[in-house]
C-alpha positions as CSV (number, residue, x, y, z in Angstrom):
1,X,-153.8,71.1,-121.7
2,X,-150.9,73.2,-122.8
3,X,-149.4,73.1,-126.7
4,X,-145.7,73.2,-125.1
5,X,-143.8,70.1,-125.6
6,X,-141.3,70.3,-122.5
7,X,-137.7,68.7,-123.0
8,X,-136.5,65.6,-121.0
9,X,-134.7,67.9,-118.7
10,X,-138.0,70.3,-117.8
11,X,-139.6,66.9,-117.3
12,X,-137.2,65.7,-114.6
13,X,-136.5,69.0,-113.3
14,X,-140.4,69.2,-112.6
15,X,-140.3,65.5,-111.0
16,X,-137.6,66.6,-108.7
17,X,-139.0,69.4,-107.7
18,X,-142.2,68.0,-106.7
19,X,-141.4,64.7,-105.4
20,X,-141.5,65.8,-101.6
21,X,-145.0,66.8,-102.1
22,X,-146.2,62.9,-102.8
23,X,-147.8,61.5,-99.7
24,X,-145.9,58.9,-98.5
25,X,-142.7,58.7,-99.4
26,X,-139.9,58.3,-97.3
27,X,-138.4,61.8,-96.8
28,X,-134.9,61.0,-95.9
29,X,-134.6,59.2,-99.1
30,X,-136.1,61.6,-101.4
31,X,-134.3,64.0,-99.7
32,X,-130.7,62.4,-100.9
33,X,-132.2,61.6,-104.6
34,X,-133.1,65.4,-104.9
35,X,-129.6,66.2,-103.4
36,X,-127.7,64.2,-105.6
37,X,-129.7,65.1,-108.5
38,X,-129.2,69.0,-107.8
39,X,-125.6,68.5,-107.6
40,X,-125.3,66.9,-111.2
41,X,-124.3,63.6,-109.3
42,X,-127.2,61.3,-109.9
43,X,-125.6,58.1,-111.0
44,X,-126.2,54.8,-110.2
45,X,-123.0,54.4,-107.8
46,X,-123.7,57.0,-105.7
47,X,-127.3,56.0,-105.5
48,X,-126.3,53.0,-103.9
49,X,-123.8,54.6,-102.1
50,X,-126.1,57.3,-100.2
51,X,-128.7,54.0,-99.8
52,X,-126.2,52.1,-98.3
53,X,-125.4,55.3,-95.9
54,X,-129.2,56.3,-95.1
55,X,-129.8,52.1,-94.3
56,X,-126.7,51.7,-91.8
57,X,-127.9,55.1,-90.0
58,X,-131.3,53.9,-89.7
59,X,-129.3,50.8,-88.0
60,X,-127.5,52.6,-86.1
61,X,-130.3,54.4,-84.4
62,X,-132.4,51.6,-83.6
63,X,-132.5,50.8,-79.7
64,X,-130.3,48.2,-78.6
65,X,-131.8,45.3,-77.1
66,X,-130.8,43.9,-73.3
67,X,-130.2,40.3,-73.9
């Protein structure tokens, strides 16, 4: 184990880096929390915001049914 204490920042700079590597997560998702984070815009409106987006495509692309 390493002496070096890293900052908060190093810490979440690491967990965004690496997050697409953990099995099982939902890409698309990830994807848009790593985007917003690398563009300083991580907040909690614009989480909900690109949520809300990434839910009414995945609506929009289901098949309709014929009723």
């Amino acid at each position: 184990m390493s002496d070096e204490i890293k900052s908060g920042k190093d810490v979440i700079d690491e967990f965004f880096a690496e997050i697409l590597n953990v099995e099982g997560v939902d890409e698309k998702t990830v994807g848009k929390l790593v985007e917003l984070y690398s563009e300083g815009e991580l907040t909690d409106i614009k989480i909900q915001n690109a949520l809300e987006e990434l839910k009414q495509d995945a609506l929009n692309q289901k098949p309709k049914s014929d009723d």
